[in-house]
C-alpha positions in Angstrom: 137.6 -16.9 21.4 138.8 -18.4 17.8 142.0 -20.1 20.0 139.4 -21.6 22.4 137.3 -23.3 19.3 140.5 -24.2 17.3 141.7 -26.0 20.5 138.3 -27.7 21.0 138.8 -29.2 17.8 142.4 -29.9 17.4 141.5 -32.1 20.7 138.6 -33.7 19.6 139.9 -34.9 16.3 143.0 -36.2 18.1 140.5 -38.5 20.5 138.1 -39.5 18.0 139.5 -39.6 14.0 140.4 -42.9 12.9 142.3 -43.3 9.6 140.5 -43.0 6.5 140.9 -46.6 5.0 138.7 -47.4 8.4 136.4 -45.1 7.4 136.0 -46.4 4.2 135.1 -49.3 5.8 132.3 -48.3 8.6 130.8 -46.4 5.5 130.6 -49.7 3.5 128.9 -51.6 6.8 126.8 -48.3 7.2 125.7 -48.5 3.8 124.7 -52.6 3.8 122.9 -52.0 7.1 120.7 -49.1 5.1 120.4 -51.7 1.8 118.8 -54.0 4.3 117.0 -52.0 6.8 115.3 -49.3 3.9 114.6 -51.8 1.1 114.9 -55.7 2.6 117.6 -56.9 0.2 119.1 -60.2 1.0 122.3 -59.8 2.5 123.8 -62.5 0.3 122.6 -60.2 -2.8 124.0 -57.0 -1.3 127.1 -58.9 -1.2 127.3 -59.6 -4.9 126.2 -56.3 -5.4 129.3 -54.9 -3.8 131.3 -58.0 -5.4 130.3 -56.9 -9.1 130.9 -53.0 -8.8 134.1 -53.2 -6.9 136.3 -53.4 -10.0 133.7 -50.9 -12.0 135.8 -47.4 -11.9 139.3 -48.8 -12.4 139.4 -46.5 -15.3 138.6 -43.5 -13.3 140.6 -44.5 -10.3 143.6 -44.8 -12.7 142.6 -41.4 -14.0 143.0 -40.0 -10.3 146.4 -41.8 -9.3 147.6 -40.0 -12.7 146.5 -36.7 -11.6 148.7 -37.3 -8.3 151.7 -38.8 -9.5 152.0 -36.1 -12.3 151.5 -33.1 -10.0 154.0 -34.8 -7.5 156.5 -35.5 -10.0 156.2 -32.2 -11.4 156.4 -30.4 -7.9 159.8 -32.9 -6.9 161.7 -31.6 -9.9 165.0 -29.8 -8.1 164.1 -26.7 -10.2 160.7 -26.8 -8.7 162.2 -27.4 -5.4 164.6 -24.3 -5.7 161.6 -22.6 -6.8 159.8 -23.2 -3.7 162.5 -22.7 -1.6 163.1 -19.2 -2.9 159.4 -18.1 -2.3 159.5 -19.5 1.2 162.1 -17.5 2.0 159.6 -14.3 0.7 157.7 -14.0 4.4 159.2 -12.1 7.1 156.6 -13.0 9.6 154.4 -15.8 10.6 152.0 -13.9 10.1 153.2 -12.6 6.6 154.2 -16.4 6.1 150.8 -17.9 6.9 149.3 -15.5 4.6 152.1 -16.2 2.0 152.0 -19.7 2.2 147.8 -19.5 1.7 147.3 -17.5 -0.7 150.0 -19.6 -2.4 148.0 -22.7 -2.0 144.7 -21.3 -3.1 146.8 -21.1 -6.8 148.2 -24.0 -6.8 145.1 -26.1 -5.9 143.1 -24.0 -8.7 145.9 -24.9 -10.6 146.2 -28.8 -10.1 144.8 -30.5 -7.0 147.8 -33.3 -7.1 150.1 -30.3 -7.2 148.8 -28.4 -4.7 148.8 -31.5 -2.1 152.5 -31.5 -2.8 153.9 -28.1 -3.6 151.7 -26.4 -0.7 153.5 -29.2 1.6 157.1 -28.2 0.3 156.5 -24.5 0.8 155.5 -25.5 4.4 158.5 -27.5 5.4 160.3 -24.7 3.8 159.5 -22.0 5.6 159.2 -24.2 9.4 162.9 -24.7 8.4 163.5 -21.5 7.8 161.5 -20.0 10.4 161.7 -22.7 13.5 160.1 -20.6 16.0 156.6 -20.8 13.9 153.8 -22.8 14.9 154.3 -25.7 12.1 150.5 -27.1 12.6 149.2 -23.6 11.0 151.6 -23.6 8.6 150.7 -27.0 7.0 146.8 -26.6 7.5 148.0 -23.0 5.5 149.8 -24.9 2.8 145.8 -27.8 2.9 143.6 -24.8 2.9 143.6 -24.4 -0.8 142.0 -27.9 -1.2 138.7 -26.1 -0.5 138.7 -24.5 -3.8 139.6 -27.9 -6.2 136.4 -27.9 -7.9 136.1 -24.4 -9.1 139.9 -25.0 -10.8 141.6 -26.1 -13.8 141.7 -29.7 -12.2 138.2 -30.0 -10.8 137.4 -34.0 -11.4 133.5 -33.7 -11.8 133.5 -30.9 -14.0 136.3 -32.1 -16.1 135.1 -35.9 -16.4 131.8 -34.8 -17.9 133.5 -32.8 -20.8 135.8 -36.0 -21.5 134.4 -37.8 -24.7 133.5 -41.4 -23.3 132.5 -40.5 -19.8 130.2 -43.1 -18.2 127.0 -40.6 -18.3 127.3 -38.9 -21.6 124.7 -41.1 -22.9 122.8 -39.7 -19.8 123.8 -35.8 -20.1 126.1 -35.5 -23.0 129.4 -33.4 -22.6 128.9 -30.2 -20.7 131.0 -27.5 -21.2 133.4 -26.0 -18.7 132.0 -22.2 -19.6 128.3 -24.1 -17.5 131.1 -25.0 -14.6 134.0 -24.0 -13.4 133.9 -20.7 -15.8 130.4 -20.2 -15.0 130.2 -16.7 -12.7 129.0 -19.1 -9.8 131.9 -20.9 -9.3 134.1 -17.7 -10.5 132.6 -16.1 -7.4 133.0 -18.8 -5.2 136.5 -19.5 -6.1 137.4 -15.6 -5.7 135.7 -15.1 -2.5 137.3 -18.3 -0.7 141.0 -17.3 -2.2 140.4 -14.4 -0.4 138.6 -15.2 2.5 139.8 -18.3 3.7 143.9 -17.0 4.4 142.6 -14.2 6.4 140.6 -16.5 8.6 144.2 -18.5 8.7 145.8 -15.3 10.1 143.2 -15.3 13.1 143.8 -19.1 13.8 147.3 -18.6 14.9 148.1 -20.2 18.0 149.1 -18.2 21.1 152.6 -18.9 21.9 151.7 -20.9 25.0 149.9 -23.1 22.5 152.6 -23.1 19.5 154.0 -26.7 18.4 156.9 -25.9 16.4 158.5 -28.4 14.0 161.4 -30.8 15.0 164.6 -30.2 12.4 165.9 -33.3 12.8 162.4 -34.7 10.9 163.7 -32.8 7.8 167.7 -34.0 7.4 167.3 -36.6 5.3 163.9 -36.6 3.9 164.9 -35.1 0.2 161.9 -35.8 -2.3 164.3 -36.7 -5.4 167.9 -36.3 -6.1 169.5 -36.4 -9.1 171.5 -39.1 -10.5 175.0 -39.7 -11.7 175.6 -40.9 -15.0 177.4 -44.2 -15.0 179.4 -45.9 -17.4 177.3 -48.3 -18.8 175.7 -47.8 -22.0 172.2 -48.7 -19.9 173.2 -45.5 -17.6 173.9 -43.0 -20.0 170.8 -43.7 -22.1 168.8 -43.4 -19.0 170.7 -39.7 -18.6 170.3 -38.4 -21.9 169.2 -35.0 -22.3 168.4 -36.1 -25.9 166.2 -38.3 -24.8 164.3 -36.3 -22.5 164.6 -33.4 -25.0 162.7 -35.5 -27.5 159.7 -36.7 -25.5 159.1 -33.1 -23.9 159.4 -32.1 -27.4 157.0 -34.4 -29.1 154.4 -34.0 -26.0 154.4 -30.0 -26.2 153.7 -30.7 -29.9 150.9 -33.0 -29.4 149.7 -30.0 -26.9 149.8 -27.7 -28.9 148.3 -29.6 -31.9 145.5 -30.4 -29.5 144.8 -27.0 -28.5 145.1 -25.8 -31.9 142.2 -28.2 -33.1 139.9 -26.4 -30.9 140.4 -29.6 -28.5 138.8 -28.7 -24.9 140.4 -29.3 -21.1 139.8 -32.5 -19.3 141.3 -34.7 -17.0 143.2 -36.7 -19.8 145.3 -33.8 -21.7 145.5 -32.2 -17.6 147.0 -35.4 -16.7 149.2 -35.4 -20.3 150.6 -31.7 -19.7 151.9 -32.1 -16.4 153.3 -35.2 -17.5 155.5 -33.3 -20.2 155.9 -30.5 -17.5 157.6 -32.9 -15.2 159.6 -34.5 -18.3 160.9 -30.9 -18.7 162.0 -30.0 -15.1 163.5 -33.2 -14.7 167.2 -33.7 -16.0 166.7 -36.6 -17.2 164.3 -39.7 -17.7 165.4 -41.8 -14.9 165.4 -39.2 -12.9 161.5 -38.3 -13.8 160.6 -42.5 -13.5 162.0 -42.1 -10.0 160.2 -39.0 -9.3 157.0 -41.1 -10.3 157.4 -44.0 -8.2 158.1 -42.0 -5.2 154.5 -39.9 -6.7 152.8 -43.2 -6.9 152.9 -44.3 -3.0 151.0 -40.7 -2.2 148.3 -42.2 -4.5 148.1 -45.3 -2.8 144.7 -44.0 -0.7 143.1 -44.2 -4.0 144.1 -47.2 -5.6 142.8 -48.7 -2.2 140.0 -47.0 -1.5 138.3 -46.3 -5.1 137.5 -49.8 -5.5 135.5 -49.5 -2.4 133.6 -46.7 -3.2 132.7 -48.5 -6.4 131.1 -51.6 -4.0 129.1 -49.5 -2.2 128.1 -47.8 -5.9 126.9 -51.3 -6.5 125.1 -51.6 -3.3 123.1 -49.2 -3.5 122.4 -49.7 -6.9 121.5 -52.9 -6.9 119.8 -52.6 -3.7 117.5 -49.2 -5.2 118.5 -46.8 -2.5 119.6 -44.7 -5.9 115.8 -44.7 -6.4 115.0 -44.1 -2.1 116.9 -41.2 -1.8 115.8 -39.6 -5.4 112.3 -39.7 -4.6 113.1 -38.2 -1.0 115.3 -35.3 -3.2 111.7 -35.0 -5.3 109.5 -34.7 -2.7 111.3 -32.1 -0.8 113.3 -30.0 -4.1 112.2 -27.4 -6.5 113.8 -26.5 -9.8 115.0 -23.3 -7.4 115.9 -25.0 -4.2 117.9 -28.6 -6.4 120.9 -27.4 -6.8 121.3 -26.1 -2.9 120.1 -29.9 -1.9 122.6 -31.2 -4.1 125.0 -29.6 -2.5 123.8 -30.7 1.1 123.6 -34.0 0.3 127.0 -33.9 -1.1 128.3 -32.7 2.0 126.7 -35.6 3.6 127.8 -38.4 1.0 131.1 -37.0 1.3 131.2 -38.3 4.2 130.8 -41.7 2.6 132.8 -41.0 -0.2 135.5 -38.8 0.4 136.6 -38.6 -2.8 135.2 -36.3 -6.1 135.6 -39.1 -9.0 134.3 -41.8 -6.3 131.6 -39.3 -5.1 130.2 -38.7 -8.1 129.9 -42.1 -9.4 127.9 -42.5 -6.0 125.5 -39.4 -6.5 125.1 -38.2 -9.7 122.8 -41.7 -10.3 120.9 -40.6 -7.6 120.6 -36.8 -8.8 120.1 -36.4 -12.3 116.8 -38.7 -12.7 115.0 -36.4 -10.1 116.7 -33.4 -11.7 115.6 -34.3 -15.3 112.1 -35.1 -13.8 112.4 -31.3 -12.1 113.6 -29.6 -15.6 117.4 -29.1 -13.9 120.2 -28.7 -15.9 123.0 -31.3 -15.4 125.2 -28.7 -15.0 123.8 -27.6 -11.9 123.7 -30.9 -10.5 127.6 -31.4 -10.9 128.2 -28.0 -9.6 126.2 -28.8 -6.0 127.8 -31.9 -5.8 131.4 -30.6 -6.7 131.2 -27.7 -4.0 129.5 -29.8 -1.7 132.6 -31.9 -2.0 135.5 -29.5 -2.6 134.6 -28.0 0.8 134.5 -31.1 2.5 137.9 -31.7 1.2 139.2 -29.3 3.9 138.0 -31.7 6.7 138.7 -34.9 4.5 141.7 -37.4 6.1 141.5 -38.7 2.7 143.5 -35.7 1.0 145.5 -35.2 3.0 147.9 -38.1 3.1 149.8 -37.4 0.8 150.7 -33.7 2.6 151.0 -35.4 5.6 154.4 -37.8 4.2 156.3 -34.6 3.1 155.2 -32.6 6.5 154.9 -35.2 8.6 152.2 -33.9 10.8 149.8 -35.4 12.9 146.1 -36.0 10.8 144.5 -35.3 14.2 146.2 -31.6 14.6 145.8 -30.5 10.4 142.0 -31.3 10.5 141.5 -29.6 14.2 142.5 -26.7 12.2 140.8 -27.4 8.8 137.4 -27.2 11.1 137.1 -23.6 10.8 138.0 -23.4 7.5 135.5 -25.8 6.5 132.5 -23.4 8.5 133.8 -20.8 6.9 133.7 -22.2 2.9 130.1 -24.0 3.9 128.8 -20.0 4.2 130.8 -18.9 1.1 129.7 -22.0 -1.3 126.0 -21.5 -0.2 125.7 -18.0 -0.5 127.8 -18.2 -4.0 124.8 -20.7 -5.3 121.9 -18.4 -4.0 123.4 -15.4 -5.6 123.7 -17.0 -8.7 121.6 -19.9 -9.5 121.2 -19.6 -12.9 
C-alpha cells in the first residue's frame, strides 16, 4: 500500500514540478492578480510596489547565504569528509543504513540547517558508494528528511532573527527569547517526536526491488567537494598555506566566542553564522583552502541570492496594495486567542507555498499576523512558532531546499520530493498535534 502511494507521487511530481525560480515567478503573477482582483490597485502602482521592496531584505538574504556557505564549508573540510565516510560505512543494511543515515540528518539539521543540506548529502553518496545495490532515491530523501525539523533547532531563522538586536520588528515585538521558542516544551516535543517518527516511516518507504533505482558510480569519480592544496614557492603561496595564519584567526574567533558567551550574550543567526565560520577555519588546513571551500559553498546559495529579492517584491505588493490588512481581518474574523496559533500555522503552510523560504516567509507573514494577534491578546511568540512549523514542515516538499543536496547527490528534484510527500503528511499530524497539546 505505502509502495503504491510513494509511486503515485514520485510520478506525479516528475510530470508536474517545475523548478523553483519558476515558481517564484507564478507566485509573484499570482500575487499581482490578487492585489488587483481583492483590492483594485493600479497595476502601474503594484509595479512600483514590487520595484521599491525588491532590494528591502538584502540584509537578511545575506544573513541566509552565510548560514549556507558556512555549514558547506564546514561539512567540505577533508576531516569532515573522513568523518562522514567513516559513519557511512556504520550500516550493514539498507534498511540499517536508511535508518542510520535519518536519524543522522534529524541532528544535523537541529544542528545547522546549511549543514545538514550538505553533510546529510555526503553521508548519502557515501554509503550508495559503498552499498551500490541500495535504492539511492531513499537514501538521499533519508539524508533531506531532517529539514522537517529546522525550526525547532539551533539554526531555526524565525526564531533566531527575533532575538537578534536590530531585527526589522523589535520596535513591533521586542527580542523574544529562545526559552518562548525553540526551547519552549512545544517545539521540544515536536522536534523529539519527528526525530523519532519520521526515519521509521523512511524504513516503510523503501522501494521493492522491482522498483529500486540504484546510483550510477561513474556520477561520483570525479566529483570531490575540496582538495587540498600544495604549497608553492612563492612567497604569495606559502602565506596563503600557513598554519600560522589559520592558527591565528581560529584562535582570535574562539576567543571572541567565548568572550561572547561569557558576557551572557544570547544565540542568533549572527554568532551561528560566526561559529561555523571559525569551525570551518579550524578543519581546513589552511586559508586558501577554507576561501575555496567558500566559493564552491557560495553557488549552493545561489537560490537565495536570486530568489530573496523576489520574495521581498511580492512583500511590497502586498503591502502596498493592503492585502497585509485583507487577510488579517479574515485571520480576526475566523481566530481565537486558542485557535491563532493553529491558523498561523495553516496559513503558513499555505504562504509557503509562496514563499518557500523561512527569512523570506516571515517578512511576508508576520505583518499580516501580529496586528490581528496583538488585537487578539496573542503572544508574538506564538505567532513565530505557527509560522516557523508551518514552514519547517513544508521544507520537506520544498524544491527550494533542496538544491543544494541535489549538486552533491545528483538526484532527480522530481524523484526526492515523490518521496518527501509522505514525510510531509506525516510531520503536518505531528506539528498540529504538538501545538494542541501545548499551547501555552
Amino acid at each position: 500500500m505505502i509502495s503504491k502511494i510513494l509511486m503515485f507521487f514520485v510520478n506525479l511530481m516528475q510530470k508536474y514540478l517545475p523548478d523553483p525560480f519558476t515558481i517564484a515567478w507564478i507566485i509573484t503573477l499570482t500575487v499581482v492578480g490578487m492585489a488587483v482582483g481583492m483590492t483594485g490597485t493600479p497595476i502601474m502602482k503594484i509595479v512600483d510596489d514590487w520595484g521599491n521592496g525588491f532590494f528591502g531584505i538584502l540584509s537578511f538574504a545575506m544573513q541566509m547565504a552565510m548560514v549556507i556557505v558556512t555549514g558547506y564549508a564546514l561539512a567540505a573540510a577533508p576531516k569532515v569528509q573522513r568523518w562522514l565516510q567513516s559513519i557511512a560505512a556504520i550500516p550493514k543494511t539498507q534498511v540499517q543504513a536508511v535508518l542510520f543515515i535519518g536519524f543522522a540528518s534529524m541532528v544535523l539539521y537541529y544542528m545547522n540547517w546549511g549543514l545538514g543540506l550538505i553533510a546529510g548529502g555526503l553521508i548519502a553518496r557515501e554509503a550508495a558508494k559503498k552499498n551500490p545495490t541500495y535504492d539511492f532515491r531513499i537514501l538521499v530523501a533519508a539524508a533531506f528528511s531532517g529539514i522537517i525539523i529546522t525550526h525547532g533547532g539551533l539554526s531555526a531563522s524565525i526564531p533566531l532573527l527575533i532575538n537578534t538586536k536590530g531585527h526589522f520588528l523589535e520596535k513591533d515585538i521586542g527580542l523574544i527569547p529562545l526559552s518562548q521558542t525553540i526551547f519552549h516544551p512545544q517545539a521540544l516535543f515536536i522536534s523529539l517526536t519527528l526525530a523519532i517518527v519520521i526515519p521509521l516511516v523512511l524504513v516503510l518507504m523503501i522501494p521493492k526491488k522491482e522498483h529500486t533505482i540504484v546510483a550510477d558510480p561513474a556520477m561520483f569519480d570525479s566529483d570531490a567537494i575540496e582538495a587540498q592544496t600544495s604549497v608553492g614557492k612563492e612567497i604569495s603561496d606559502r602565506l596563503d598555506s600557513s598554519r600560522f595564519l589559520k592558527w591565528t584567526l581560529g584562535a582570535l574567533g574562539t576567543a571572541y566566542i567565548g568572550a561572547y558567551f561569557w558576557k551572557g550574550g544570547s544565540l542568533n543567526i549572527n554568532i551561528l553564522i560566526f561559529i561555523f565560520l571559525i569551525l570551518g577555519v579550524w578543519a581546513h588546513s589552511s586559508l586558501i583552502n577554507y576561501a575555496r571551500a567558500t566559493g564552491k559553498g557560495a553557488s549552493t546559495a545561489g537560490g537565495i541570492i536570486l530568489q530573496f529579492p523576489f520574495y521581498a517584491g511580492i512583500l511590497g505588493i502586498m503591502k502596498g496594495s493592503g492585502l497585509v490588512e485583507i487577510i488579517s481581518d479574515v485571520l480576526l474574523s475566523l481566530a481565537t486567542y486558542d485557535t491563532f496559533e493553529v491558523y498561523c500555522y495553516f496559513s503558513s503552510l499555505i504562504i509557503s507555498i509562496f514563499v518557500p523560504s523561512a527569512g523570506g516567509h516571515w517578512v511576508v507573514q508576520a505583518p499580516i499576523m501580529l496586528p490581528a494577534a496583538a488585537k487578539l491578546g496573542v503572544e508574538p511568540w506564538k505567532v513565530a512558532m505557527g509560522v516557523a512549523w508551518g514552514e519547517s514542515i513544508w521544507n520537506v516538499v520544498c524544491p527550494f531546499w533542496a538544491l543544494p543536496l541535489l549538486a552533491i547527490a545528483k538526484i532527480s528534484i522530481r524523484d526526492l520530493i515523490g518521496f518527501s510527500v509522505l514525510l510531509f503528511l506525516i510531520g503536518n499530524v505531528v506539528a498540529i498535534s504538538g501545538i494542541m497539546l501545548f499551547p501555552h
